[in-house]
C-alpha positions as CSV (number, residue, x, y, z in Angstrom):
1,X,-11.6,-49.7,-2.2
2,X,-9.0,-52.3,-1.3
3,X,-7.8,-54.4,-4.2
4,X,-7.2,-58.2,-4.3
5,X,-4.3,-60.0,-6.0
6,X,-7.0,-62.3,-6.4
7,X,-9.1,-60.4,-9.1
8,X,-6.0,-59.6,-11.2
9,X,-4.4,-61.5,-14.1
10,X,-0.8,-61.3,-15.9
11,X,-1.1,-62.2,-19.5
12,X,1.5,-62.6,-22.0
13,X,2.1,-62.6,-25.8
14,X,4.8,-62.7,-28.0
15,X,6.0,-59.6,-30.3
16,X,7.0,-59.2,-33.4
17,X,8.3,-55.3,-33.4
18,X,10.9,-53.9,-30.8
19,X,9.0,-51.0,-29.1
20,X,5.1,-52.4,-30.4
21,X,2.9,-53.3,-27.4
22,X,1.0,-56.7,-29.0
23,X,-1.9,-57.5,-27.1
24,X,-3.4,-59.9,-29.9
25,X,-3.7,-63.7,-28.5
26,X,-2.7,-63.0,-25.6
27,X,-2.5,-66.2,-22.8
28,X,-3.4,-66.2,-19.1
29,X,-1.5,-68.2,-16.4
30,X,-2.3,-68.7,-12.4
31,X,1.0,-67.0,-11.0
32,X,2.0,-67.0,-7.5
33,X,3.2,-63.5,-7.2
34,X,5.1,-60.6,-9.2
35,X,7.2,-58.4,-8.9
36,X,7.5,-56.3,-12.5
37,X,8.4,-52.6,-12.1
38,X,9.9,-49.4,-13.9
39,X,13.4,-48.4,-12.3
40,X,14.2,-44.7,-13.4
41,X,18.2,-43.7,-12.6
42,X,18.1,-40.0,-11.3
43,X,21.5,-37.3,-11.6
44,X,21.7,-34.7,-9.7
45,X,21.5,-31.2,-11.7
46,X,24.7,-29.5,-9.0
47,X,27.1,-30.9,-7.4
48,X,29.0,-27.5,-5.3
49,X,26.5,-25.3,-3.9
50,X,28.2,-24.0,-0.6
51,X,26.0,-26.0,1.4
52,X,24.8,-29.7,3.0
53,X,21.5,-29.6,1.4
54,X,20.6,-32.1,-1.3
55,X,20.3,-30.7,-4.8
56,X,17.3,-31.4,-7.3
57,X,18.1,-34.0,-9.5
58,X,16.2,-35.4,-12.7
59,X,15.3,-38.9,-14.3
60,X,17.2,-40.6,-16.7
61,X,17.9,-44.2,-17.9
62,X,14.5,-45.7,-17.5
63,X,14.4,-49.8,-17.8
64,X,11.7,-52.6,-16.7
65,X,12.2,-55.6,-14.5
66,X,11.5,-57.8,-12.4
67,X,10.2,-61.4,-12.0
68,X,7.2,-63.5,-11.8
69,X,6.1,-66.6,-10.0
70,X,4.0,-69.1,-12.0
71,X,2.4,-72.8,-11.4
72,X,3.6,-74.9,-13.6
73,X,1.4,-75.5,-16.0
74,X,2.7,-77.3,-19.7
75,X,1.8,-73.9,-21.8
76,X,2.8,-71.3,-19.0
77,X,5.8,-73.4,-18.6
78,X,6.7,-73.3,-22.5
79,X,5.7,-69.7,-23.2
80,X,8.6,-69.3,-20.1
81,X,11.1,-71.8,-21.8
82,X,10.6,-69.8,-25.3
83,X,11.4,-66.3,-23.3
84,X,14.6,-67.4,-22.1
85,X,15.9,-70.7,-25.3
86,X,15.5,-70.6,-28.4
87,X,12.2,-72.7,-29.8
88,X,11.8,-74.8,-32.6
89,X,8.3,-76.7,-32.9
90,X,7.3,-79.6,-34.9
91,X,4.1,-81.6,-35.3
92,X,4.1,-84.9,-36.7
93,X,0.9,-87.5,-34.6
94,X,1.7,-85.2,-31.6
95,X,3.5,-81.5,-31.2
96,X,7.3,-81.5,-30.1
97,X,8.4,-78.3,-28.9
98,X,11.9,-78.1,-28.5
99,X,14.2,-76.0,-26.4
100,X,18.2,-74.9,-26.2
101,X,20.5,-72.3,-25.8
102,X,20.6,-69.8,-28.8
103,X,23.2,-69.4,-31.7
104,X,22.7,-65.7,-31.9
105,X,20.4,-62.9,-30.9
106,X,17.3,-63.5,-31.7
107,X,17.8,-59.2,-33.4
108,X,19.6,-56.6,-33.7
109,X,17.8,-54.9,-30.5
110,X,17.3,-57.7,-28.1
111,X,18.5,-61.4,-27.1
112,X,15.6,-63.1,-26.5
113,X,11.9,-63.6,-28.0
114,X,10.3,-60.6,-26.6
115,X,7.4,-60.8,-24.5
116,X,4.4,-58.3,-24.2
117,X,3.4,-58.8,-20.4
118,X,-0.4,-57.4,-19.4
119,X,-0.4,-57.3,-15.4
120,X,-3.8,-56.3,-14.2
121,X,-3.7,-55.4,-10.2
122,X,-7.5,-54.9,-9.7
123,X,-7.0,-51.8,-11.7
124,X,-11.0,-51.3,-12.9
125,X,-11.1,-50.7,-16.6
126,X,-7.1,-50.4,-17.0
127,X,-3.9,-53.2,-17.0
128,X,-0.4,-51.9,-17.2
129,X,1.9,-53.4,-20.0
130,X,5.3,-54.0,-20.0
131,X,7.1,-54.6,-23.5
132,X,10.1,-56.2,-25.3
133,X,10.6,-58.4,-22.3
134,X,13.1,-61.0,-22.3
135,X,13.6,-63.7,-20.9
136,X,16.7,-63.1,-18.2
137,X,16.6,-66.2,-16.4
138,X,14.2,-69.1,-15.7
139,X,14.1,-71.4,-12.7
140,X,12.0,-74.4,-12.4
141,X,11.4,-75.3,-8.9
142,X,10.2,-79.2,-7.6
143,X,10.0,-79.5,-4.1
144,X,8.3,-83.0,-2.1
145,X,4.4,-82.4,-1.7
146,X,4.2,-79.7,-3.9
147,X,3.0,-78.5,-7.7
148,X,5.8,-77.4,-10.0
149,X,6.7,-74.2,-10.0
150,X,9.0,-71.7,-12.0
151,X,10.7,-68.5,-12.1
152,X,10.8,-65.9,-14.4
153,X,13.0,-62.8,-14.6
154,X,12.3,-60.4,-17.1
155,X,14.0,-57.2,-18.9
156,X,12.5,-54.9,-21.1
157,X,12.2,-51.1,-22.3
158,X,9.0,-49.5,-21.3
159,X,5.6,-49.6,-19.5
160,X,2.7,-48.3,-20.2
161,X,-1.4,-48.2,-19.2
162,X,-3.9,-49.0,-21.3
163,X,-7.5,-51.0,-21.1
164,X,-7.6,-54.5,-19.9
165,X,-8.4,-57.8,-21.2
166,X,-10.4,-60.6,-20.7
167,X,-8.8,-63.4,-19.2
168,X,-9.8,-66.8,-20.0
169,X,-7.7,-69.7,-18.3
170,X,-6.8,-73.0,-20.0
171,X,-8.1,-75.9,-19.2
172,X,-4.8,-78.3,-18.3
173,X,-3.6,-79.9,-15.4
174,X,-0.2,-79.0,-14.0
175,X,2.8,-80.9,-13.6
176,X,3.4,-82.4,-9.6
177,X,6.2,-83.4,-7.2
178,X,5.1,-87.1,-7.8
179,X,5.1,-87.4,-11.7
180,X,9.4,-87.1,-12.0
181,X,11.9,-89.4,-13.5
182,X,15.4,-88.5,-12.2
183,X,18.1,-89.9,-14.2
184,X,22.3,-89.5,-13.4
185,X,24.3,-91.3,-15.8
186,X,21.1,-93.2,-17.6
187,X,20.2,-94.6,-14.0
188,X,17.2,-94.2,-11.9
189,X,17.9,-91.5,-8.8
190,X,15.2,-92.5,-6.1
191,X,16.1,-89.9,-3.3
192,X,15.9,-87.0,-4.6
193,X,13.6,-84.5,-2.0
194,X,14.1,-81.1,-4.1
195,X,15.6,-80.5,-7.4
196,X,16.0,-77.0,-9.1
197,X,17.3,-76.2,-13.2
198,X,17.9,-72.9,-13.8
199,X,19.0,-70.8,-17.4
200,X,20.6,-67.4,-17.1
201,X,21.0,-65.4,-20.1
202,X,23.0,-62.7,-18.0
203,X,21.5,-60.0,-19.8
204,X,21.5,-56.1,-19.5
205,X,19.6,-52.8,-21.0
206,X,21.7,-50.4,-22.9
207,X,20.8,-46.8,-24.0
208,X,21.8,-45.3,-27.2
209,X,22.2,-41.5,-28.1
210,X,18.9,-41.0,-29.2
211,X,15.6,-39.3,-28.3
212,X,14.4,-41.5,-26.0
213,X,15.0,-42.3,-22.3
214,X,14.1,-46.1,-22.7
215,X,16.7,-48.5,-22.8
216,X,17.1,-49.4,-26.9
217,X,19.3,-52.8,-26.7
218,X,18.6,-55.9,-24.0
219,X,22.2,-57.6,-25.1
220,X,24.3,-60.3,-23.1
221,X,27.3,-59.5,-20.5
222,X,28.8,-63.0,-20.8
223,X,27.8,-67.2,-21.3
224,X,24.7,-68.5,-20.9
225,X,25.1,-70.5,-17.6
226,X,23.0,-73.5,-16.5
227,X,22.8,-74.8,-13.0
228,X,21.1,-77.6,-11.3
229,X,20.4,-77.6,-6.9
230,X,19.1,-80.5,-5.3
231,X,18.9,-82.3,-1.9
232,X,18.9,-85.7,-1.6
233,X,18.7,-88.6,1.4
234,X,22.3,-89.6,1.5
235,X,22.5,-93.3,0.7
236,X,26.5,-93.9,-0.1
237,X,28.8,-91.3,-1.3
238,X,28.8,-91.4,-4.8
239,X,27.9,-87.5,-4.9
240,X,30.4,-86.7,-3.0
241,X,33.0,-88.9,-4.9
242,X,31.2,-87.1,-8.2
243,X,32.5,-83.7,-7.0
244,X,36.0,-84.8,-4.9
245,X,37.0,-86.6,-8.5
246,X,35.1,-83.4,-10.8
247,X,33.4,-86.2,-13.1
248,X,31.3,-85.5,-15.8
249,X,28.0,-86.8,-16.0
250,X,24.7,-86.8,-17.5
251,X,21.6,-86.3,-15.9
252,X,18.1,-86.5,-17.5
253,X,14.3,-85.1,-15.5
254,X,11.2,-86.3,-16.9
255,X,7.4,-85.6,-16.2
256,X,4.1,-86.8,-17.2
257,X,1.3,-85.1,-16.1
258,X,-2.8,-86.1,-15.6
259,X,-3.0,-85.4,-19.3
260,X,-0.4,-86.9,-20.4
261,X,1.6,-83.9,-21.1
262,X,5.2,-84.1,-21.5
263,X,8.1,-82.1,-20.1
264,X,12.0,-83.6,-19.9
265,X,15.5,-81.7,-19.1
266,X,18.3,-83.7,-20.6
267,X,21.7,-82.6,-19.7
268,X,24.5,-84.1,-21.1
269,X,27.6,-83.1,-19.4
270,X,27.6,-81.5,-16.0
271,X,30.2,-81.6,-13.3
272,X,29.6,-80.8,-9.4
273,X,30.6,-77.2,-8.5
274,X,29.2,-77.6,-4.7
275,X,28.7,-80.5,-2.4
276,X,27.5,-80.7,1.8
277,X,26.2,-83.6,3.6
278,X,26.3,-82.8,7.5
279,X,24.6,-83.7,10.6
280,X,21.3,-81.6,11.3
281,X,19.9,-84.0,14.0
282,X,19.2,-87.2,15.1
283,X,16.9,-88.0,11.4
284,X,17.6,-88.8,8.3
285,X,21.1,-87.3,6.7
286,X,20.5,-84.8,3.9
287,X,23.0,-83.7,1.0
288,X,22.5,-80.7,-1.4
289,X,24.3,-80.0,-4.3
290,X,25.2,-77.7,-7.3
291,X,26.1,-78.6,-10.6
292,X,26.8,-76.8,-13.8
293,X,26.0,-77.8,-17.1
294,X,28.5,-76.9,-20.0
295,X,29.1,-76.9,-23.3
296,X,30.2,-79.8,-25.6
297,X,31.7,-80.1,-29.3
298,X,29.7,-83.5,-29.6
299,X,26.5,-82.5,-27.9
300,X,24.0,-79.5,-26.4
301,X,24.4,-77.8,-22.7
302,X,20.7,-78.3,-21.9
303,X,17.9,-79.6,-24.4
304,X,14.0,-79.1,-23.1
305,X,11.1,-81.1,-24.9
306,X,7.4,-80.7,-24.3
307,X,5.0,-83.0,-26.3
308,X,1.8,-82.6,-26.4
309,X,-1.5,-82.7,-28.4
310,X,-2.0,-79.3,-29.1
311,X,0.2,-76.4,-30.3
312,X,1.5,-74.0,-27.2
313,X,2.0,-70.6,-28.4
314,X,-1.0,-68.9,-29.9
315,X,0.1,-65.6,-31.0
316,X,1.5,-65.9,-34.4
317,X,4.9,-65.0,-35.6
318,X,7.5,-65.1,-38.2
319,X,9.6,-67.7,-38.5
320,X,13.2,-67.0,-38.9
321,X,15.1,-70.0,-40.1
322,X,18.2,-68.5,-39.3
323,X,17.0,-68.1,-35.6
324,X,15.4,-70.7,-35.2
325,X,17.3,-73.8,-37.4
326,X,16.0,-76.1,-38.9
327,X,14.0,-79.5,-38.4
328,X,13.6,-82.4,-40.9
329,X,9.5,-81.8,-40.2
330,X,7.4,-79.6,-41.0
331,X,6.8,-76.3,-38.3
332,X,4.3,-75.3,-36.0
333,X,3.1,-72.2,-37.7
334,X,0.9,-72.0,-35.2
335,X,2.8,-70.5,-32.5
Protein backbone atom coordinates (compact mmCIF):
# COMPACT_ATOMS: atom_id res chain seq x y z
CA UNK A 1 0.00 0.00 0.00
CA UNK A 2 1.13 3.43 -0.97
CA UNK A 3 1.51 5.94 1.89
CA UNK A 4 0.36 9.53 2.07
CA UNK A 5 2.25 12.49 3.69
CA UNK A 6 -1.15 13.36 4.31
CA UNK A 7 -2.05 10.69 7.06
CA UNK A 8 1.32 11.33 8.90
CA UNK A 9 2.09 13.78 11.76
CA UNK A 10 5.49 15.20 13.29
CA UNK A 11 5.15 15.90 16.96
CA UNK A 12 7.44 17.41 19.26
CA UNK A 13 8.23 17.64 23.01
CA UNK A 14 10.78 19.00 25.03
CA UNK A 15 13.44 16.76 27.18
CA UNK A 16 14.74 16.84 30.20
CA UNK A 17 17.58 13.96 29.99
CA UNK A 18 20.38 13.82 27.15
CA UNK A 19 19.86 10.43 25.54
CA UNK A 20 15.87 9.93 27.14
CA UNK A 21 13.20 9.73 24.25
CA UNK A 22 10.16 11.94 26.09
CA UNK A 23 7.06 11.29 24.44
CA UNK A 24 4.81 12.82 27.41
CA UNK A 25 2.82 16.10 26.13
CA UNK A 26 3.82 15.90 23.16
CA UNK A 27 2.37 18.87 20.51
CA UNK A 28 1.27 18.43 16.88
CA UNK A 29 1.84 21.11 14.13
CA UNK A 30 0.57 21.12 10.15
CA UNK A 31 4.19 21.08 8.46
CA UNK A 32 4.85 21.49 4.96
CA UNK A 33 7.48 18.96 4.47
CA UNK A 34 10.63 17.19 6.17
CA UNK A 35 13.47 16.16 5.72
CA UNK A 36 14.90 14.43 9.26
CA UNK A 37 17.32 11.48 8.63
CA UNK A 38 20.17 9.37 10.21
CA UNK A 39 23.63 10.01 8.37
CA UNK A 40 26.14 7.09 9.29
CA UNK A 41 30.10 7.98 8.22
CA UNK A 42 31.54 4.67 6.75
CA UNK A 43 35.82 3.71 6.72
CA UNK A 44 37.03 1.51 4.72
CA UNK A 45 38.57 -1.73 6.67
CA UNK A 46 41.92 -1.81 3.66
CA UNK A 47 43.35 0.55 1.99
CA UNK A 48 46.44 -1.72 -0.31
CA UNK A 49 45.06 -4.75 -1.64
CA UNK A 50 46.90 -5.21 -5.13
CA UNK A 51 43.90 -4.42 -6.91
CA UNK A 52 41.09 -1.63 -8.28
CA UNK A 53 38.31 -3.21 -6.49
CA UNK A 54 36.51 -1.35 -3.61
CA UNK A 55 37.19 -2.74 -0.19
CA UNK A 56 34.41 -3.42 2.59
CA UNK A 57 34.09 -0.70 4.75
CA UNK A 58 32.03 -0.30 8.12
CA UNK A 59 29.77 2.35 9.87
CA UNK A 60 30.89 4.71 12.28
CA UNK A 61 30.01 8.33 13.48
CA UNK A 62 26.21 8.13 13.42
CA UNK A 63 24.40 11.71 13.80
CA UNK A 64 20.66 13.00 13.02
CA UNK A 65 19.53 15.97 10.82
CA UNK A 66 17.74 17.57 8.89
CA UNK A 67 14.99 20.23 8.68
CA UNK A 68 11.35 20.71 8.78
CA UNK A 69 8.87 23.03 7.19
CA UNK A 70 6.00 24.29 9.37
CA UNK A 71 2.92 26.88 8.96
CA UNK A 72 3.22 29.39 11.16
CA UNK A 73 1.14 28.92 13.71
CA UNK A 74 1.73 31.08 17.38
CA UNK A 75 2.65 27.61 19.47
CA UNK A 76 4.51 25.80 16.46
CA UNK A 77 6.23 29.00 15.94
CA UNK A 78 7.34 29.27 19.80
CA UNK A 79 8.15 25.63 20.41
CA UNK A 80 10.66 26.63 17.14
CA UNK A 81 11.82 29.94 18.76
CA UNK A 82 12.57 27.93 22.17
CA UNK A 83 14.69 25.14 20.04
CA UNK A 84 17.00 27.56 18.67
CA UNK A 85 16.92 31.08 21.84
CA UNK A 86 16.83 30.78 25.01
CA UNK A 87 13.05 31.22 26.67
CA UNK A 88 11.94 32.91 29.52
CA UNK A 89 8.02 33.04 30.15
CA UNK A 90 5.96 35.22 32.31
CA UNK A 91 2.30 35.62 32.95
CA UNK A 92 0.91 38.57 34.52
CA UNK A 93 -3.25 39.43 32.72
CA UNK A 94 -1.74 37.70 29.59
CA UNK A 95 1.46 35.22 28.96
CA UNK A 96 4.76 36.94 27.55
CA UNK A 97 7.10 34.54 26.16
CA UNK A 98 10.31 35.96 25.62
CA UNK A 99 13.09 35.05 23.21
CA UNK A 100 17.13 35.86 22.71
CA UNK A 101 20.35 34.57 22.09
CA UNK A 102 21.74 32.39 24.97
CA UNK A 103 24.48 33.24 27.67
CA UNK A 104 25.71 29.64 27.86
CA UNK A 105 24.83 26.20 26.92
CA UNK A 106 21.86 25.29 27.97
CA UNK A 107 24.35 21.65 29.41
CA UNK A 108 27.18 20.18 29.58
CA UNK A 109 26.00 17.84 26.42
CA UNK A 110 24.17 20.14 24.18
CA UNK A 111 23.56 23.93 23.24
CA UNK A 112 20.11 24.19 22.84
CA UNK A 113 16.74 23.02 24.57
CA UNK A 114 16.56 19.53 23.25
CA UNK A 115 13.73 18.45 21.34
CA UNK A 116 12.13 14.84 21.11
CA UNK A 117 10.72 14.83 17.42
CA UNK A 118 7.87 11.90 16.63
CA UNK A 119 7.65 11.83 12.71
CA UNK A 120 4.94 9.33 11.64
CA UNK A 121 5.17 8.60 7.65
CA UNK A 122 1.98 6.44 7.38
CA UNK A 123 3.93 3.96 9.29
CA UNK A 124 0.69 1.74 10.68
CA UNK A 125 1.16 1.12 14.37
CA UNK A 126 4.90 2.65 14.52
CA UNK A 127 6.44 6.60 14.41
CA UNK A 128 10.16 6.98 14.30
CA UNK A 129 11.77 9.38 17.00
CA UNK A 130 14.56 11.44 16.71
CA UNK A 131 16.16 12.72 20.10
CA UNK A 132 18.21 15.50 21.77
CA UNK A 133 17.40 17.71 18.80
CA UNK A 134 18.55 21.16 18.80
CA UNK A 135 17.66 23.76 17.36
CA UNK A 136 20.50 24.67 14.49
CA UNK A 137 18.92 27.39 12.77
CA UNK A 138 15.40 28.95 12.37
CA UNK A 139 14.08 30.90 9.45
CA UNK A 140 10.81 32.69 9.43
CA UNK A 141 9.60 33.19 5.95
CA UNK A 142 6.69 36.15 4.92
CA UNK A 143 6.10 36.26 1.38
CA UNK A 144 2.90 38.60 -0.31
CA UNK A 145 -0.32 36.36 -0.55
CA UNK A 146 0.87 33.83 1.61
CA UNK A 147 0.58 32.28 5.43
CA UNK A 148 3.73 32.57 7.47
CA UNK A 149 6.01 30.09 7.39
CA UNK A 150 9.35 28.86 9.11
CA UNK A 151 12.33 26.76 9.02
CA UNK A 152 13.66 24.48 11.15
CA UNK A 153 17.08 22.68 11.11
CA UNK A 154 17.72 20.27 13.64
CA UNK A 155 20.77 18.19 15.22
CA UNK A 156 20.64 15.41 17.35
CA UNK A 157 22.17 11.91 18.49
CA UNK A 158 19.95 9.10 17.67
CA UNK A 159 16.73 7.67 16.12
CA UNK A 160 14.74 5.16 16.92
CA UNK A 161 11.12 3.22 16.20
CA UNK A 162 8.68 2.85 18.50
CA UNK A 163 4.53 3.04 18.68
CA UNK A 164 2.81 6.13 17.50
CA UNK A 165 0.74 8.70 19.00
CA UNK A 166 -2.33 10.26 18.74
CA UNK A 167 -2.29 13.48 17.24
CA UNK A 168 -4.67 16.08 18.22
CA UNK A 169 -4.18 19.65 16.50
CA UNK A 170 -4.79 22.94 18.21
CA UNK A 171 -7.32 24.99 17.58
CA UNK A 172 -5.45 28.63 16.50
CA UNK A 173 -5.36 30.59 13.61
CA UNK A 174 -2.05 31.31 11.96
CA UNK A 175 -0.17 34.33 11.40
CA UNK A 176 -0.63 35.91 7.48
CA UNK A 177 1.22 38.11 4.90
CA UNK A 178 -1.40 40.92 5.66
CA UNK A 179 -1.16 41.18 9.62
CA UNK A 180 2.79 42.84 9.56
CA UNK A 181 4.14 46.00 10.97
CA UNK A 182 7.55 46.75 9.38
CA UNK A 183 9.44 49.25 11.28
CA UNK A 184 13.33 50.73 10.20
CA UNK A 185 14.53 53.27 12.48
CA UNK A 186 10.95 53.50 14.58
CA UNK A 187 9.22 54.42 11.06
CA UNK A 188 6.59 52.69 9.13
CA UNK A 189 8.21 50.59 5.96
CA UNK A 190 5.09 50.26 3.44
CA UNK A 191 6.89 48.35 0.52
CA UNK A 192 8.11 45.62 1.79
CA UNK A 193 6.90 42.40 -0.73
CA UNK A 194 9.10 39.58 1.19
CA UNK A 195 10.93 39.74 4.32
CA UNK A 196 12.96 36.72 5.89
CA UNK A 197 14.78 36.56 9.93
CA UNK A 198 16.88 33.99 10.31
CA UNK A 199 19.03 32.57 13.74
CA UNK A 200 21.93 30.20 13.25
CA UNK A 201 23.42 28.64 16.18
CA UNK A 202 26.29 27.12 13.88
CA UNK A 203 26.27 24.04 15.70
CA UNK A 204 27.94 20.55 15.22
CA UNK A 205 27.92 16.78 16.77
CA UNK A 206 30.94 15.52 18.40
CA UNK A 207 31.84 11.87 19.51
CA UNK A 208 33.69 11.07 22.55
CA UNK A 209 35.75 7.76 23.31
CA UNK A 210 33.13 5.87 24.65
CA UNK A 211 30.92 2.90 23.90
CA UNK A 212 28.71 4.31 21.70
CA UNK A 213 28.57 5.31 18.05
CA UNK A 214 26.14 8.30 18.60
CA UNK A 215 27.32 11.61 18.65
CA UNK A 216 27.63 12.57 22.74
CA UNK A 217 28.04 16.62 22.50
CA UNK A 218 25.89 19.05 19.96
CA UNK A 219 28.32 22.17 20.78
CA UNK A 220 28.88 25.50 18.75
CA UNK A 221 31.76 26.22 15.95
CA UNK A 222 31.56 29.99 16.24
CA UNK A 223 28.84 33.29 17.01
CA UNK A 224 25.43 33.05 16.77
CA UNK A 225 24.60 35.06 13.56
CA UNK A 226 21.32 36.79 12.67
CA UNK A 227 20.35 37.86 9.27
CA UNK A 228 17.37 39.60 7.76
CA UNK A 229 16.46 39.24 3.47
CA UNK A 230 13.89 41.26 2.07
CA UNK A 231 12.66 42.73 -1.29
CA UNK A 232 11.15 45.83 -1.44
CA UNK A 233 9.40 48.35 -4.32
CA UNK A 234 12.19 50.83 -4.67
CA UNK A 235 10.72 54.22 -3.76
CA UNK A 236 14.13 56.53 -3.27
CA UNK A 237 17.46 55.26 -2.22
CA UNK A 238 17.67 55.31 1.23
CA UNK A 239 18.55 51.48 1.31
CA UNK A 240 21.02 51.86 -0.86
CA UNK A 241 22.48 54.98 0.98
CA UNK A 242 21.98 52.61 4.35
CA UNK A 243 24.52 50.07 2.91
CA UNK A 244 27.04 52.72 0.67
CA UNK A 245 27.38 54.70 4.25
CA UNK A 246 27.24 51.03 6.52
CA UNK A 247 24.66 52.79 9.03
CA UNK A 248 23.36 51.21 11.79
CA UNK A 249 19.79 50.88 12.32
CA UNK A 250 16.99 49.44 13.98
CA UNK A 251 14.30 47.53 12.59
CA UNK A 252 11.21 46.15 14.42
CA UNK A 253 8.33 43.30 12.64
CA UNK A 254 5.11 42.96 14.31
CA UNK A 255 1.99 40.55 13.86
CA UNK A 256 -1.43 40.20 15.06
CA UNK A 257 -3.23 37.42 14.12
CA UNK A 258 -7.39 36.43 13.95
CA UNK A 259 -6.95 35.76 17.63
CA UNK A 260 -5.21 38.25 18.65
CA UNK A 261 -2.05 36.50 19.06
CA UNK A 262 1.10 38.29 19.19
CA UNK A 263 4.46 37.83 17.58
CA UNK A 264 7.27 40.88 17.20
CA UNK A 265 11.14 40.71 16.08
CA UNK A 266 12.92 43.84 17.42
CA UNK A 267 16.31 44.33 16.30
CA UNK A 268 18.29 46.89 17.52
CA UNK A 269 21.34 47.38 15.57
CA UNK A 270 21.83 46.02 12.16
CA UNK A 271 23.93 47.24 9.29
CA UNK A 272 23.41 46.29 5.41
CA UNK A 273 25.86 43.45 4.38
CA UNK A 274 24.16 43.16 0.65
CA UNK A 275 22.21 45.54 -1.52
CA UNK A 276 20.72 45.20 -5.61
CA UNK A 277 18.15 47.23 -7.25
CA UNK A 278 18.27 46.55 -11.16
CA UNK A 279 16.22 46.56 -14.13
CA UNK A 280 14.09 43.22 -14.60
CA UNK A 281 11.57 44.67 -17.18
CA UNK A 282 9.44 47.27 -18.11
CA UNK A 283 7.33 47.00 -14.27
CA UNK A 284 7.85 47.96 -11.18
CA UNK A 285 11.75 48.26 -9.83
CA UNK A 286 12.50 45.71 -7.15
CA UNK A 287 15.51 45.84 -4.45
CA UNK A 288 16.58 42.93 -2.09
CA UNK A 289 18.70 43.20 0.69
CA UNK A 290 20.73 41.48 3.52
CA UNK A 291 21.43 42.69 6.82
CA UNK A 292 23.04 41.47 9.86
CA UNK A 293 22.13 41.95 13.20
CA UNK A 294 24.96 42.24 15.95
CA UNK A 295 25.81 42.56 19.21
CA UNK A 296 25.65 45.67 21.47
CA UNK A 297 27.09 46.59 25.11
CA UNK A 298 23.79 48.76 25.65
CA UNK A 299 21.28 46.44 24.17
CA UNK A 300 20.28 42.63 22.66
CA UNK A 301 21.10 41.22 18.95
CA UNK A 302 17.58 40.03 18.41
CA UNK A 303 14.64 39.97 21.12
CA UNK A 304 11.34 37.72 20.08
CA UNK A 305 7.97 38.27 22.11
CA UNK A 306 4.78 36.22 21.77
CA UNK A 307 1.80 37.26 24.02
CA UNK A 308 -0.89 35.45 24.25
CA UNK A 309 -3.73 34.02 26.49
CA UNK A 310 -2.56 30.78 27.19
CA UNK A 311 0.74 29.13 28.05
CA UNK A 312 2.77 27.59 24.84
CA UNK A 313 4.78 24.83 25.88
CA UNK A 314 2.99 21.94 27.54
CA UNK A 315 5.49 19.47 28.43
CA UNK A 316 6.87 20.37 31.75
CA UNK A 317 10.46 21.08 32.66
CA UNK A 318 12.88 22.33 35.11
CA UNK A 319 13.58 25.62 35.34
CA UNK A 320 17.18 26.59 35.50
CA UNK A 321 17.66 30.11 36.70
CA UNK A 322 21.02 30.15 35.58
CA UNK A 323 19.82 29.29 31.95
CA UNK A 324 17.19 30.89 31.76
CA UNK A 325 17.66 34.54 33.90
CA UNK A 326 15.58 35.97 35.64
CA UNK A 327 12.32 38.12 35.38
CA UNK A 328 10.85 40.55 38.00
CA UNK A 329 7.31 38.18 37.52
CA UNK A 330 6.58 35.27 38.41
CA UNK A 331 7.32 32.03 35.67
CA UNK A 332 5.26 30.06 33.47
CA UNK A 333 5.77 26.69 35.12
CA UNK A 334 3.65 25.56 32.76
CA UNK A 335 5.91 25.05 29.88
Amino acid sequence: MARYGMLGHVKFTFQETFGLVATTSSQVFPILEESLSKKIDRSSLRNMIGGFSKTKTIGTKRVVDGSISILGYPTALAYGLKSVLKNTSVFSSEFRHEFQIADKDYSAYVATDMLTVEVNRDEGSNSQYYQDMNGSSFVINIVTGELVSFDLELLGTGQQEDTKTTAVYLDEKPFKWDQCSIQLDGAAELDFESLSISVNNNLEARNTLVNTYSAQKIKRTEEVSIAINASLIVQSNSYWQAFTNQNEHSFGLDMVNADGNKIGFSIPNMQLTNYDSNISGPGVIQATFTAEAFYSPTSLAMLVTIVNSEPLFNSPFILDDDYYGLLDQDYNFLE
